[in-house]
Every structure is written in structure tokens, then in C-alpha cells.
C-alpha positions as CSV (number, residue, x, y, z in Angstrom):
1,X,-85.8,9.9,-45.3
2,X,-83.1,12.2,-43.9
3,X,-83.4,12.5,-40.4
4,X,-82.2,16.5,-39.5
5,X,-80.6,18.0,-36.4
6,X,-81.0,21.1,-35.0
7,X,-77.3,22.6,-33.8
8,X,-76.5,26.1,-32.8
9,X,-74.2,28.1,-34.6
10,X,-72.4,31.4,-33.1
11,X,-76.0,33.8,-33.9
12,X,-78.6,31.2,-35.0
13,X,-80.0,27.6,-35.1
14,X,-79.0,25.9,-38.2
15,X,-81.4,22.9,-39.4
16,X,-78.4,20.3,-40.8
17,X,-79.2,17.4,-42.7
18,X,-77.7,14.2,-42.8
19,X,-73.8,14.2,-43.7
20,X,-73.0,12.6,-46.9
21,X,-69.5,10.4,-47.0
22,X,-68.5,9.9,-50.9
23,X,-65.4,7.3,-51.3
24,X,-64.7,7.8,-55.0
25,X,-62.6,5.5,-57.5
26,X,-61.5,3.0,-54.8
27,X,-59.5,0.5,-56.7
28,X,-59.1,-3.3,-55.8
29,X,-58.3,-6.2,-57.1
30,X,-60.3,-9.7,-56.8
31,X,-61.2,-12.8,-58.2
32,X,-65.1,-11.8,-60.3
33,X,-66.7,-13.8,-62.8
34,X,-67.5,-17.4,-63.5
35,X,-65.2,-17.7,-66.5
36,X,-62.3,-20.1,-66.8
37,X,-60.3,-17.0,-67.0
38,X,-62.1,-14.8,-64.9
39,X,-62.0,-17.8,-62.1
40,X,-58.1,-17.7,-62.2
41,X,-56.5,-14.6,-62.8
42,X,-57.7,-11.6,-60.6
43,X,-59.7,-8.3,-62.0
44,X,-59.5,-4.9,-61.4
45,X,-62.7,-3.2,-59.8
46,X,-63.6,0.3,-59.4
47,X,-65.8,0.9,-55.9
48,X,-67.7,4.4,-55.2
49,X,-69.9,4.5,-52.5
50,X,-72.1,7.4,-50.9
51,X,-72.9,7.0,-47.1
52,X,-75.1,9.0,-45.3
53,X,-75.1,10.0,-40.8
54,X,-76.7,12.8,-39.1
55,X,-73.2,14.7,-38.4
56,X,-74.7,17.5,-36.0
57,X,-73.1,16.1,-33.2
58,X,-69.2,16.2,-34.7
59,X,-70.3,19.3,-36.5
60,X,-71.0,20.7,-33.0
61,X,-68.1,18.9,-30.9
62,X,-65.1,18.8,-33.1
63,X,-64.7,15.3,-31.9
64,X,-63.7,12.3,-34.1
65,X,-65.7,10.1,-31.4
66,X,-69.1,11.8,-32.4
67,X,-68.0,11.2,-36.4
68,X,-68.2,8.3,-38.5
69,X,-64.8,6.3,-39.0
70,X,-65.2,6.1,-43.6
71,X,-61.4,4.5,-43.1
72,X,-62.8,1.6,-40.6
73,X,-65.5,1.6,-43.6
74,X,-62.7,1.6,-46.5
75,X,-60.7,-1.0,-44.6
76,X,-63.7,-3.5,-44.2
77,X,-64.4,-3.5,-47.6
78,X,-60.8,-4.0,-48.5
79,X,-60.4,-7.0,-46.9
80,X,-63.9,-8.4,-48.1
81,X,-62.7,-7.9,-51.5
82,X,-59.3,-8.7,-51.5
83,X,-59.7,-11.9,-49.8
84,X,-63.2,-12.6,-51.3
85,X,-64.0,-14.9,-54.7
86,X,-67.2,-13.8,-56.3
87,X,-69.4,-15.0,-59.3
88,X,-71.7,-11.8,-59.9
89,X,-71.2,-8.2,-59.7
90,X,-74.8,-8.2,-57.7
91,X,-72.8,-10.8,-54.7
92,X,-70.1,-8.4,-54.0
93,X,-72.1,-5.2,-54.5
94,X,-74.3,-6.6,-52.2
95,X,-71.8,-7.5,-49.3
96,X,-69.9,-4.0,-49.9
97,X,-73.4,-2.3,-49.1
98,X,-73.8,-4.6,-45.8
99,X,-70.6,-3.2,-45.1
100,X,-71.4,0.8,-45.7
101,X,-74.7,0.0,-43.5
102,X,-72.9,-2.1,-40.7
103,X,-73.1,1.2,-38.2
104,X,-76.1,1.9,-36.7
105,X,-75.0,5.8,-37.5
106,X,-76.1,5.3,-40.9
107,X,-79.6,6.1,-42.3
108,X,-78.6,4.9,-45.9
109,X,-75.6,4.0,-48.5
110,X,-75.4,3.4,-52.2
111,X,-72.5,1.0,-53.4
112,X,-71.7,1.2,-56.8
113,X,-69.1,-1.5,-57.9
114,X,-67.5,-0.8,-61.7
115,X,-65.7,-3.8,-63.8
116,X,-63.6,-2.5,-66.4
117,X,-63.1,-3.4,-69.6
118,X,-66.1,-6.7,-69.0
119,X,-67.3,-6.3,-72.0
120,X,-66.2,-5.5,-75.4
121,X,-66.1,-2.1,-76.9
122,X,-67.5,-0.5,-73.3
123,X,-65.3,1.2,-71.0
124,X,-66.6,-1.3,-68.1
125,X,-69.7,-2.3,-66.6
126,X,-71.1,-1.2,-62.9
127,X,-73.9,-2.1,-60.8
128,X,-75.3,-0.2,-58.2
129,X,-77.6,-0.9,-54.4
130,X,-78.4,1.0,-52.5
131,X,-80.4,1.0,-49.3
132,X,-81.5,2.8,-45.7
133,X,-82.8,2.8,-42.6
134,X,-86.4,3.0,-41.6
């Protein structure tokens, strides 16, 4: 459920829904799988993630204070990753969601986390969450 803002524009009012942040093809590198080699050598990882804020107030304002910060976002999930040691794909999907949710801005996030080349023959494998407000 989108919540929608009402904000007035030079000649009219203008119903806006919720802003959508996209941080595509994040690349990271971290220590995934349970796998004597997987368990010592760290793995590439792929992160895109969709996050979603009414915006009508930095639409209106111009004012990064109104806005939601995506490199705060970006640099929380960095960390988590590049210090973290994870068994499953779901684990650190999972945390990287908590992460996109963490502001009370956000009515809802999908985390999609890409490993490539985990299996044989296929490009990579991905899971994605996703989740929102009520």
C-alpha cells in the first residue's frame, strides 16, 4: 500500500506517490556459503535493491533534510557485508532488507542479492525479500 501526498505545483495539485530509490548492480565482496572453499576464500555478490518513501515533502522543499539519505543506506549495507560471514543467501538477503527498512521513511524495500557463477552452467543465482510497512 503506497501512501500518496498531495503537493502543489505552480497551476495545480499533483497526487504523488511514493518515491522509488533503485541501487542497481552494487558489487561486494564477502565470505557466503558453507563449503570448505566457499568458507575461506571470499565471493563476489551482486546487490539491487528498490526502496520506497513518500518524497512530496523534498519534492516540494528542495531540501536534502526532507529526502532520504540511499548513501547512509548504501554505506550500511557495505559494511554489513564486507565485514559479515554468511552461510545462506536467505541470512544476508535478509539482514540487507532490515537495513533498506531501518528508516521509519520507508513504506517498503525489495533486496535482491545475486551470486555469480554458484552453480554450474548458470550465470549466478539470486534471492529476493522483500517487505513493508503496515
Amino acid at each position: 500500500m503506497s501512501s500518496v501526498q498531495n503537493i502543489q505545483s505552480k497551476s495545480k495539485t499533483l497526487v504523488m506517490e511514493d518515491a522509488t530509490i533503485d541501487i542497481i548492480n552494487l558489487r561486494l565482496r564477502t565470505y557466503i556459503g558453507f563449503n570448505p572453499e566457499e568458507i575461506s576464500k571470499q565471493q563476489d555478490i551482486v546487490i539491487n535493491a528498490q526502496i520506497s518513501y513518500p518524497a512530496g515533502n523534498a519534492c516540494s522543499s528542495d531540501e536534502a533534510t526532507q529526502a532520504l539519505n540511499y548513501k547512509t543506506i548504501t554505506k550500511a549495507m557495505i559494511t554489513h557485508v564486507e565485514h559479515g560471514n554468511f552461510k545462506l543467501l536467505e541470512k544476508l538477503t535478509a539482514d540487507l532488507l532490515e537495513i533498506s527498512m531501518a528508516s521509519e521513511l520507508v513504506t517498503r524495500a525489495k533486496v535482491t542479492v545475486e551470486k555469480p557463477y554458484a552453480l554450474r552452467f548458470a550465470d549466478s543465482v539470486s534471492l529476493t525479500l522483500s517487505a513493508k510497512r503496515n
